[in-house]
TORRO-611920 format. One record per atom (N, C-alpha, C): residue number from 0; atom name; x, y, z. Coordinates in Angstrom, 2 decimals. Atoms other than C-alpha are relative to their C-alpha. Layout:
N
PT    k   a        x        y        z
PT  NUM  CA        X        Y        Z
...
***
This chain:
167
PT    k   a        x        y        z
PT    0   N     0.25     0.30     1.39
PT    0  CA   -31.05    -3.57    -0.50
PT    0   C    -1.48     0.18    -0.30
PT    1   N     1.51     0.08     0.10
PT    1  CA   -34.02    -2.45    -2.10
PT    1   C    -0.48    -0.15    -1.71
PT    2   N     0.75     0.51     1.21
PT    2  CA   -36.07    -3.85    -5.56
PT    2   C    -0.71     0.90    -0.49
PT    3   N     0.68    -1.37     0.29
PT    3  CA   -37.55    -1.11    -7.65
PT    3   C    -0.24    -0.61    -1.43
PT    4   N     0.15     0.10     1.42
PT    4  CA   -39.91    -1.75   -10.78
PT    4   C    -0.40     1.13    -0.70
PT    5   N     0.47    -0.81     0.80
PT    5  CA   -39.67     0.61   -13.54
PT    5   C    -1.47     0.10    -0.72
PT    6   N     1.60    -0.10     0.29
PT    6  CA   -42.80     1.95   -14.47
PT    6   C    -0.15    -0.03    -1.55
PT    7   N    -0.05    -0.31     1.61
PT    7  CA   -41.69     3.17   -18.18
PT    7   C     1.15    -0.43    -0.46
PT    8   N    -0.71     0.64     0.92
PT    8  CA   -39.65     1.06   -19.67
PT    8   C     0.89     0.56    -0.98
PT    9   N    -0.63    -0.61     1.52
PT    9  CA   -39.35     2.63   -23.17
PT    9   C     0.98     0.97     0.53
PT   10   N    -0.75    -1.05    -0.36
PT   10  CA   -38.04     5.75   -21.50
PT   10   C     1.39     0.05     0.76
PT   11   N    -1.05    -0.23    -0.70
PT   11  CA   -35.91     4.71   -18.95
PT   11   C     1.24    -1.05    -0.86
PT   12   N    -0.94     0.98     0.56
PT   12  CA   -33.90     2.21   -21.60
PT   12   C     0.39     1.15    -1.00
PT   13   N    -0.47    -1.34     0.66
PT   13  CA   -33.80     5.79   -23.57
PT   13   C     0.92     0.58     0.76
PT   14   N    -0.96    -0.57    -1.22
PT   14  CA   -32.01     7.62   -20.30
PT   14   C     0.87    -1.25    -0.05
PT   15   N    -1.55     0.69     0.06
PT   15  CA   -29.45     4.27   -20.30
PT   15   C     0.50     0.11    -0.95
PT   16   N    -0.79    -0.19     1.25
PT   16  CA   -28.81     4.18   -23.89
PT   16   C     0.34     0.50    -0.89
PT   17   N    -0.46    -0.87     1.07
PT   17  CA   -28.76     6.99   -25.80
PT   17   C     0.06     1.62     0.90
PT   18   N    -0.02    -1.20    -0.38
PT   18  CA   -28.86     9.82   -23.01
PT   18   C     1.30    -0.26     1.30
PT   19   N    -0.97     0.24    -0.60
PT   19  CA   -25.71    10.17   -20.42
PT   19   C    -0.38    -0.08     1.97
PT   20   N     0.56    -0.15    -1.24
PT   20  CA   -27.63     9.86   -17.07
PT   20   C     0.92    -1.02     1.00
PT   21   N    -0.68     1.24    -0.74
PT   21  CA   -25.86     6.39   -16.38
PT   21   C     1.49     0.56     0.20
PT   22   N    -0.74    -0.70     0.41
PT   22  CA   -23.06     7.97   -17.59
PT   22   C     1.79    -0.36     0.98
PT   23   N    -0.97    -1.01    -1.28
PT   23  CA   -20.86     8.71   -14.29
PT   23   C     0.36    -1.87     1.29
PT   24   N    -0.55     1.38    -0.42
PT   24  CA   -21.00     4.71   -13.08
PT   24   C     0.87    -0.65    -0.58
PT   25   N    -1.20     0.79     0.83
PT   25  CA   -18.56     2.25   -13.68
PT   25   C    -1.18    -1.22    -0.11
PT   26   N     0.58     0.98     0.26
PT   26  CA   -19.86    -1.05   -15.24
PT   26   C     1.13    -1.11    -0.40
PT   27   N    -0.28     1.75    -1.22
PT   27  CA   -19.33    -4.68   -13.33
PT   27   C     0.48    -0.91    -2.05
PT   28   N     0.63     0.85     1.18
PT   28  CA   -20.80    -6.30   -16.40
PT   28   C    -1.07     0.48    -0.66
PT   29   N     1.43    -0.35     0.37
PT   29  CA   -23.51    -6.42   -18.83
PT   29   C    -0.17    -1.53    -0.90
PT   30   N     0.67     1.13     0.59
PT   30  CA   -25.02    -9.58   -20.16
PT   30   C    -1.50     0.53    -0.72
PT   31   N     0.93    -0.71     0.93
PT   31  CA   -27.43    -8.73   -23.11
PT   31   C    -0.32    -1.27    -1.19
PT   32   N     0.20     0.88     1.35
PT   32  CA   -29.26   -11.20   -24.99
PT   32   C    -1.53     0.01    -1.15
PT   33   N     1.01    -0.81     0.75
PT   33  CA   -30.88   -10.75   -28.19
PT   33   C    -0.05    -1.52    -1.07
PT   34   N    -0.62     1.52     0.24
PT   34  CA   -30.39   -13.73   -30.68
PT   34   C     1.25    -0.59     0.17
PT   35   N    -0.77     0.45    -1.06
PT   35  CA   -27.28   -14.29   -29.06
PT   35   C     0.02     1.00     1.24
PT   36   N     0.05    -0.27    -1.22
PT   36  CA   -26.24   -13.69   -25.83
PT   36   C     1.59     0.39     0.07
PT   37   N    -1.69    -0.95     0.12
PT   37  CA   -23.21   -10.87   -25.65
PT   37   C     0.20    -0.28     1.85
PT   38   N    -0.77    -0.04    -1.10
PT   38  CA   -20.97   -11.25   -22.53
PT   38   C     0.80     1.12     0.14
PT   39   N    -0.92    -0.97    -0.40
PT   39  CA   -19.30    -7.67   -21.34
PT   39   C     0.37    -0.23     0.99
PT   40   N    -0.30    -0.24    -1.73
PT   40  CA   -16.75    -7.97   -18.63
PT   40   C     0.76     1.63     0.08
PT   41   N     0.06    -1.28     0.11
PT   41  CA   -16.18    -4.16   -17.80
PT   41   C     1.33    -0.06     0.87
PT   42   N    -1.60    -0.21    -0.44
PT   42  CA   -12.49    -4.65   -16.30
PT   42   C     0.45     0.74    -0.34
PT   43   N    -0.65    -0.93     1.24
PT   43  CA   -10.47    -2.07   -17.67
PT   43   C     1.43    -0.37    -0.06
PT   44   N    -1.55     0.40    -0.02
PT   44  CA    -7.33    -3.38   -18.98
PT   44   C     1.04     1.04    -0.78
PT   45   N    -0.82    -0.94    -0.14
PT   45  CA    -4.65    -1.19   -18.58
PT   45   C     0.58    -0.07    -0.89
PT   46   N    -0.41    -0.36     0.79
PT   46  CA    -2.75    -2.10   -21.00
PT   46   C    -0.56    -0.15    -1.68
PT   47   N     0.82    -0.72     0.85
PT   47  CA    -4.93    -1.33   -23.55
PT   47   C     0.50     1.55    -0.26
PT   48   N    -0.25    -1.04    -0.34
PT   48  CA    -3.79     1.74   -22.89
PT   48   C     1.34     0.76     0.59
PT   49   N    -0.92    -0.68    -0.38
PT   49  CA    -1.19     4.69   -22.94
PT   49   C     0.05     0.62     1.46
PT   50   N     0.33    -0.49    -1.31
PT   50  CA    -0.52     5.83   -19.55
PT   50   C    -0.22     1.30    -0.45
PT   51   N     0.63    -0.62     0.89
PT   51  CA    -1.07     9.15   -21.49
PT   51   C    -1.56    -0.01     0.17
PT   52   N     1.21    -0.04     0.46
PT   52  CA    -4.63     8.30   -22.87
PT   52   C    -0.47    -0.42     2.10
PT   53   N     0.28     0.16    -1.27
PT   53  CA    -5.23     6.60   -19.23
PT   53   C    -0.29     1.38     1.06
PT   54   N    -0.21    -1.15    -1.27
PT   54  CA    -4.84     9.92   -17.28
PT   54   C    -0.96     0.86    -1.04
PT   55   N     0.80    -0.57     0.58
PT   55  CA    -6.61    11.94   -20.47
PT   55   C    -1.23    -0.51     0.44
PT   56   N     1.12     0.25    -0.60
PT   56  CA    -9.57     9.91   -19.61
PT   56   C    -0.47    -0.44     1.12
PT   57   N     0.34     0.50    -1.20
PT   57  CA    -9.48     9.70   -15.97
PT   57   C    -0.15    -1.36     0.35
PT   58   N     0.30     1.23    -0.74
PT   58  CA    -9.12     6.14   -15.61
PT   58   C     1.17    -0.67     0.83
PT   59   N    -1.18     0.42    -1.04
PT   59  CA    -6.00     5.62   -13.55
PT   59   C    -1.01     0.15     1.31
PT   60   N     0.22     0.77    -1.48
PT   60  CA    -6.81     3.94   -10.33
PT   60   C    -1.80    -0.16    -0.46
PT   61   N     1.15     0.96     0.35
PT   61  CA   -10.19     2.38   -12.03
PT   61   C     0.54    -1.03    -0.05
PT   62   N     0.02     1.77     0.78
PT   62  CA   -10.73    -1.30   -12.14
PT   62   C    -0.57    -0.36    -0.93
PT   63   N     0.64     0.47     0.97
PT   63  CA   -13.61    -1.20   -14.11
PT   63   C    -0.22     1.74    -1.22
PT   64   N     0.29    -1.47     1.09
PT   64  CA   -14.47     1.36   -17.63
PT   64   C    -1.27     0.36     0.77
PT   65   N     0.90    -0.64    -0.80
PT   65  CA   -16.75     4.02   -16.72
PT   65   C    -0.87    -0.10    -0.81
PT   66   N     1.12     0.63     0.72
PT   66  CA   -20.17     3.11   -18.29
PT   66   C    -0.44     0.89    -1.50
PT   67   N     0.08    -0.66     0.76
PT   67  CA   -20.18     6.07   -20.63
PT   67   C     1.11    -0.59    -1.28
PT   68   N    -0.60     0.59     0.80
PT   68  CA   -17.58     4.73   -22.53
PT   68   C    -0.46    -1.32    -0.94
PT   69   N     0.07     0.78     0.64
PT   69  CA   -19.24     1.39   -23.46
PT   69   C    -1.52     0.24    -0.30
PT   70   N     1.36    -0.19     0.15
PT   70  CA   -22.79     2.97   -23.70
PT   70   C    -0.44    -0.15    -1.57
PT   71   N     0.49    -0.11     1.44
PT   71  CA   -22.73     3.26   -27.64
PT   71   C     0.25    -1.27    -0.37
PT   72   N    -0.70     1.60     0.04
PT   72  CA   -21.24    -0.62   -27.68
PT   72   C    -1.81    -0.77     0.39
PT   73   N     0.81     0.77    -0.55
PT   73  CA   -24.47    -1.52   -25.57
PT   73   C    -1.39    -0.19    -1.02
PT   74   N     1.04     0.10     1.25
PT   74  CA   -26.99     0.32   -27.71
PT   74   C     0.14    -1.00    -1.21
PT   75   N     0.12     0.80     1.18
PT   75  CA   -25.97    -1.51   -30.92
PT   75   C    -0.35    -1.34     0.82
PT   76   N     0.34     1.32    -0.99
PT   76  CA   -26.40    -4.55   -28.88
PT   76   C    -1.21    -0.20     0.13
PT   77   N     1.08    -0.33    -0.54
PT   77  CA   -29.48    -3.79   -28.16
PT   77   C    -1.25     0.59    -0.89
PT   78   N     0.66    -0.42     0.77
PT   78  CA   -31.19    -1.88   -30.65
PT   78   C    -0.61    -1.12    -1.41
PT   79   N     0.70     0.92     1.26
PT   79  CA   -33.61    -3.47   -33.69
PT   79   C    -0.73     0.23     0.28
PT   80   N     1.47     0.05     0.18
PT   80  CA   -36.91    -4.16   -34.12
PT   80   C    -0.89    -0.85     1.04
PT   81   N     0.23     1.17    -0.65
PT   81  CA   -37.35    -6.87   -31.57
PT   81   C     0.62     0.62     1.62
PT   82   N    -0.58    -0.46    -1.14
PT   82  CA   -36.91    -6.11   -27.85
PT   82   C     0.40    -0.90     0.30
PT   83   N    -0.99     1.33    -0.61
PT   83  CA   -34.14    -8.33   -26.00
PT   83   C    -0.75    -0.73     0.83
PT   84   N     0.41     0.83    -0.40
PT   84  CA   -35.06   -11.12   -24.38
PT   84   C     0.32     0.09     1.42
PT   85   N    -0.09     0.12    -1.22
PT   85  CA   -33.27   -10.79   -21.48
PT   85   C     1.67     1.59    -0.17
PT   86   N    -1.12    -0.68    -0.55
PT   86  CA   -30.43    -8.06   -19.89
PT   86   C     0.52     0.43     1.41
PT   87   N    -0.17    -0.69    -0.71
PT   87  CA   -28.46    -6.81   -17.42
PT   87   C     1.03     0.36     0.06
PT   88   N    -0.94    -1.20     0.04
PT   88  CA   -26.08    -4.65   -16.44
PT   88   C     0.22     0.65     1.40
PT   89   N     0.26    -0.07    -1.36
PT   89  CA   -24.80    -4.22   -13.01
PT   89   C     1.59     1.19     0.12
PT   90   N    -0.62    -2.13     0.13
PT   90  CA   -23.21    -0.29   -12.56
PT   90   C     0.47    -0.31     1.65
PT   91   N    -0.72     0.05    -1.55
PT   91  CA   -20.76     0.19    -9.08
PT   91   C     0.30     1.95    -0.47
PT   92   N    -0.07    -0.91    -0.35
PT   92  CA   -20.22     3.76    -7.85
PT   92   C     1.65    -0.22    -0.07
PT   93   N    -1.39     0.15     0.18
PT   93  CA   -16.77     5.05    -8.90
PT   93   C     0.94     0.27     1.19
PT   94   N    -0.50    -0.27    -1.80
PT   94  CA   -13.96     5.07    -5.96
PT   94   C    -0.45     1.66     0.21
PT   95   N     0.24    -0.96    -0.70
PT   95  CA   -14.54     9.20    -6.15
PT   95   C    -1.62     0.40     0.61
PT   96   N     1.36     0.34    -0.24
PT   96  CA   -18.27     8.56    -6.14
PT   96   C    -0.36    -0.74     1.53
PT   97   N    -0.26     0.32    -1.66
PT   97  CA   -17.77     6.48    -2.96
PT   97   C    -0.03     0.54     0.88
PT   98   N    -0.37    -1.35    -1.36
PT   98  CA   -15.99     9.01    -1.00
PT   98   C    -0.71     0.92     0.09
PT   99   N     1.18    -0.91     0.11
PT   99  CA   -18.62    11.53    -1.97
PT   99   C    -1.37    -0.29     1.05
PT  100   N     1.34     0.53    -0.59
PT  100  CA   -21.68     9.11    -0.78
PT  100   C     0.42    -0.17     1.53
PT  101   N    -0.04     0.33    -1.53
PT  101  CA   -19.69     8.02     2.23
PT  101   C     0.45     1.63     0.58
PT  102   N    -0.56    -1.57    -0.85
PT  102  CA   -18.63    11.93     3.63
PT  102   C    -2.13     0.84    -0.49
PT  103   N     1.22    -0.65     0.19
PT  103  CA   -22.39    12.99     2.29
PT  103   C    -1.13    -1.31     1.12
PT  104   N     0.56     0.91    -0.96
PT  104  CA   -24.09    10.06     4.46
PT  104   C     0.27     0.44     0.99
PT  105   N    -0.37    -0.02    -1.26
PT  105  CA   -21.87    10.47     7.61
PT  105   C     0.34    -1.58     0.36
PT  106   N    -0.27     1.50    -0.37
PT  106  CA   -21.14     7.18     7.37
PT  106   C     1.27    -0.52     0.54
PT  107   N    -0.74     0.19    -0.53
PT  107  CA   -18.79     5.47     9.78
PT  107   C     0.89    -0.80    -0.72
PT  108   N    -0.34     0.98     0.99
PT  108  CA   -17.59     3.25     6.75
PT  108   C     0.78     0.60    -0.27
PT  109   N    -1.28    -0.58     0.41
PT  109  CA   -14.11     3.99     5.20
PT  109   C     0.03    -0.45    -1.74
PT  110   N    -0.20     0.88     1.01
PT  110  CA   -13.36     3.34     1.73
PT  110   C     0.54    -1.06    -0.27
PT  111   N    -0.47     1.08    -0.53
PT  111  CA   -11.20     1.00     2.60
PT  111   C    -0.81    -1.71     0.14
PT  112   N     1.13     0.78    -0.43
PT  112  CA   -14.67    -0.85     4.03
PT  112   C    -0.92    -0.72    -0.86
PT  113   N     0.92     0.08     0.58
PT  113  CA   -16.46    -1.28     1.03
PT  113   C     0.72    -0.36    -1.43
PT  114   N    -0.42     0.54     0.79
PT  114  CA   -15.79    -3.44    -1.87
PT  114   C    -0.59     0.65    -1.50
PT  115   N     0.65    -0.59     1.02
PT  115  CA   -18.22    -2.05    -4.28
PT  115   C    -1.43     0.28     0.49
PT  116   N     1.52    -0.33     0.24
PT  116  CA   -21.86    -0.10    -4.45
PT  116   C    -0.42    -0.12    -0.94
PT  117   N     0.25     0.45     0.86
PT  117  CA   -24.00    -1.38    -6.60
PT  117   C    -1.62     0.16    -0.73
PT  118   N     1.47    -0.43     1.26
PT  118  CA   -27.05    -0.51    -9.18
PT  118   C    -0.06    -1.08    -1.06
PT  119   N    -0.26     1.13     0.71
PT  119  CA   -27.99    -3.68   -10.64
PT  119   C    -1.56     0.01    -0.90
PT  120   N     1.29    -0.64     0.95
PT  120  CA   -30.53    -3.37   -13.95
PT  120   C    -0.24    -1.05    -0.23
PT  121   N     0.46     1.13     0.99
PT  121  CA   -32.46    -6.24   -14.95
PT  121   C    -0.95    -0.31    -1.07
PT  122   N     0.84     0.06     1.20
PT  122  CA   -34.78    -6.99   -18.15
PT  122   C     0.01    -1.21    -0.27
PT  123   N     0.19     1.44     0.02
PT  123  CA   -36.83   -10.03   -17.78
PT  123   C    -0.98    -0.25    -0.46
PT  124   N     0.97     0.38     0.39
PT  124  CA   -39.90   -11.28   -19.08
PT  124   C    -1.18     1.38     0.10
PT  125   N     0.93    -1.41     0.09
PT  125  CA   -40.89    -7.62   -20.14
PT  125   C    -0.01     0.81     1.20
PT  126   N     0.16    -0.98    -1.48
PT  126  CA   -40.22    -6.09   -16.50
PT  126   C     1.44     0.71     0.05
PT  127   N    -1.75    -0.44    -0.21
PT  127  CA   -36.90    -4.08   -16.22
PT  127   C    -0.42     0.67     2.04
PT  128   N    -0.28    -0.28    -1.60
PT  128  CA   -35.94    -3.90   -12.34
PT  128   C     1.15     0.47     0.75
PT  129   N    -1.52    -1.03    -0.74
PT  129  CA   -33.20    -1.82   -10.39
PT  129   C    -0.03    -0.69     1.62
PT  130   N    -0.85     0.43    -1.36
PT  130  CA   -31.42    -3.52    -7.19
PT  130   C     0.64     0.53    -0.03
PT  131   N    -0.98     0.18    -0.47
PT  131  CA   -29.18    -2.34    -5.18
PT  131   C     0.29    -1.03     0.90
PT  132   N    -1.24     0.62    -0.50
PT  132  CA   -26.13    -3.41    -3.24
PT  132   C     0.94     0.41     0.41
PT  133   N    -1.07    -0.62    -0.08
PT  133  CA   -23.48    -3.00    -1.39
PT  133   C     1.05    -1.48     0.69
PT  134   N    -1.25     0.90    -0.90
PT  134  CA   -19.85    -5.32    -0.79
PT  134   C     0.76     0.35     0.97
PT  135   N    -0.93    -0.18    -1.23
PT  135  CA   -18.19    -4.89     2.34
PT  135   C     1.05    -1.21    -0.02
PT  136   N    -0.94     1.00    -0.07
PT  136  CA   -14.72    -5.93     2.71
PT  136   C     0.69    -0.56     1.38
PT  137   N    -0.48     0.23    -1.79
PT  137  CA   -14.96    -5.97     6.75
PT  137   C    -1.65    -1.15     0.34
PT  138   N     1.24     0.30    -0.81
PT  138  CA   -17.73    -7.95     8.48
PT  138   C    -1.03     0.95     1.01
PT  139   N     0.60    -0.91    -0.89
PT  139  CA   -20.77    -5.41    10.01
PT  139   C    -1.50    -0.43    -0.19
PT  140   N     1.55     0.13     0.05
PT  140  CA   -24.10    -5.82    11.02
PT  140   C    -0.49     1.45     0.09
PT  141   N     0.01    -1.14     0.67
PT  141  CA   -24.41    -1.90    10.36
PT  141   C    -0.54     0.35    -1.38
PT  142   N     0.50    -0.63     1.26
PT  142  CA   -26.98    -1.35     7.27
PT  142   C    -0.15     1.38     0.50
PT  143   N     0.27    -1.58    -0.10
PT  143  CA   -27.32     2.50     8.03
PT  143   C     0.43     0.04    -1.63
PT  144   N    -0.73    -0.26     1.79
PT  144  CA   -25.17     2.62     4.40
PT  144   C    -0.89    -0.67    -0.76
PT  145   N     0.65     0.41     1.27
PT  145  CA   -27.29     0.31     2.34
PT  145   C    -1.03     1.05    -0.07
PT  146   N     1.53    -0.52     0.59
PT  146  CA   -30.65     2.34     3.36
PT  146   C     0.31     1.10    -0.29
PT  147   N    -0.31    -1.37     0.42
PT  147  CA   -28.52     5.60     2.70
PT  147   C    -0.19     0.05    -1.72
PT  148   N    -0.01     0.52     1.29
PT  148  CA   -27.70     3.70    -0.57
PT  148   C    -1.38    -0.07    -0.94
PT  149   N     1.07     0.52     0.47
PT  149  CA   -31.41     2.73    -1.21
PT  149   C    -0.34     1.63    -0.33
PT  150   N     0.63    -1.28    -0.24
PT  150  CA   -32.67     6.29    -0.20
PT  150   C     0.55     1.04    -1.15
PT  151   N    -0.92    -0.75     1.49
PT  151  CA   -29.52     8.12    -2.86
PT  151   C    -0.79    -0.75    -1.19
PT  152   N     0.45     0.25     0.95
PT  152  CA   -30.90     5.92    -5.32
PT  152   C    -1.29     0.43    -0.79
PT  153   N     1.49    -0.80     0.92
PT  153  CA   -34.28     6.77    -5.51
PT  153   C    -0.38     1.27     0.09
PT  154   N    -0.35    -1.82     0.64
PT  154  CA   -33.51    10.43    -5.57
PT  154   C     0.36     0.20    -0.97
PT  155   N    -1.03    -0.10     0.92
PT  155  CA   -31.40     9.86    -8.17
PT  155   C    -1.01    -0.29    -1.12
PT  156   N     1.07     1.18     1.22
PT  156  CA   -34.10     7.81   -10.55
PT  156   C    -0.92     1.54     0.28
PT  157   N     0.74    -1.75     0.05
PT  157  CA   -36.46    10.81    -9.42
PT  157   C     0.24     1.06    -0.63
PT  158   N    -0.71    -1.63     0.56
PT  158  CA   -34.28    13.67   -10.26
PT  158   C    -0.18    -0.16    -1.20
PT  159   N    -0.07     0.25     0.94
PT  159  CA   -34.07    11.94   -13.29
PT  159   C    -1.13    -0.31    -1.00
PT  160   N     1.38     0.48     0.16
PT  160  CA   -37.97    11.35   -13.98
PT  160   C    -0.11    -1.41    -0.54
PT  161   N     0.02     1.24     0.13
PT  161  CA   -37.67     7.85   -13.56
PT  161   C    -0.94    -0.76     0.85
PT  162   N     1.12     0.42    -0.91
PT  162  CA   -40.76     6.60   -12.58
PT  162   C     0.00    -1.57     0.46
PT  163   N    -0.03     1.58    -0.33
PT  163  CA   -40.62     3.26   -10.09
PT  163   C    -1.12     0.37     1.11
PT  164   N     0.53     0.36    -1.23
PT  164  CA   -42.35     1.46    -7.63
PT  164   C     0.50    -1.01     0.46
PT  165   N    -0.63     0.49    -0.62
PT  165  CA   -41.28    -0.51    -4.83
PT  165   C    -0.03    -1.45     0.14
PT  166   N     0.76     1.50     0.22
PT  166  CA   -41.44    -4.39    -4.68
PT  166   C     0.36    -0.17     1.10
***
C-alpha cells in the first residue's frame, strides 16, 4: 500500500470529473460533502435492470457500477463556487481488469484470491490523496501484488500527467 499526494489538484479533479480517465474502474463508494454530505453506495442492483440493458452495458457479473456511469452524478455533486469540504471515492479494478493485472504481473494470486483492488481518493483539508489496496480472500504474507499494484498505479497517474509525490 502506498500514499500518493497530488500535486495539482484543480487538474486532476478535471481528469475524475469531466474527462473519462477514471472511467474503466468500478466504484466501492463515494462520500462527497459539500453543504450536505451525499452518500453513494456503488452496488449495482440488478434489478434495476433489463437483463437486455445489463449485457448492452457490460455489467453482468459486476457487483459494483462502473465509475463512468455515475461520473456526471458526482460532478453535479461537486461542482459550484465553493470547493467541498471533504470527499472520497474509493475505485476497485473490474473482475476483467483483475485478470489482466494478475496474468501481466505473473502473479501467483488467482482471482479467486483477491477480494478487491483498490484506488482510494481522498479530499481533506485542501490535500487530495490516492491510496491503494488490496483484499485478499485467502490469508498470505506475499505482498509481491500490492507493490505490483503500487508500481501499475503510478504509471497509470503518469501516463496520465498526474503529477504526485510520495508520502
Amino acid at each position: 500500500m502506498i500514499a500518493l499526494k497530488i500535486a495539482e489538484v484543480k487538474d486532476f479533479m478535471n481528469k475524475l470529473l469531466c474527462q473519462d480517465v477514471f472511467d474503466h474502474f468500478l466504484i466501492q463508494e463515494a462520500i462527497i460533502t459539500t453543504n450536505v454530505s451525499c452518500h453513494i453506495d456503488g452496488t449495482l442492483q440488478k434489478d434495476f435492470y433489463t437483463l437486455e440493458e445489463l449485457e448492452e452495458q457490460n455489467l453482468t457479473g459486476l457487483s459494483f457500477v462502473p465509475y463512468g456511469l455515475l461520473r456526471s452524478s458526482c460532478f453535479n455533486l461537486i461542482k459550484g463556487k465553493k470547493t467541498p469540504s471533504y470527499f472520497k471515492f474509493s475505485l476497485l479494478l473490474s473482475p476483467e481488469n483483475l485478470k489482466r493485472t494478475l496474468s501481466q504481473t505473473g502473479s501467483s494470486f488467482t482471482e479467486n484470491d483477491i477480494s478487491a483492488v483498490f484506488l482510494n481518493i481522498r479530499f481533506q483539508n485542501g490535500e487530495l490523496t490516492v491510496t491503494t489496496g488490496i483484499s485478499y480472500r485467502i490469508f498470505s504474507t506475499d505482498k509481491t501484488l500490492e507493490h505490483e499494484w503500487d508500481t501499475l498505479l503510478k504509471r497509470f497517474l503518469t501516463k496520465n500527467q498526474i503529477s504526485f509525490d510520495e508520502l
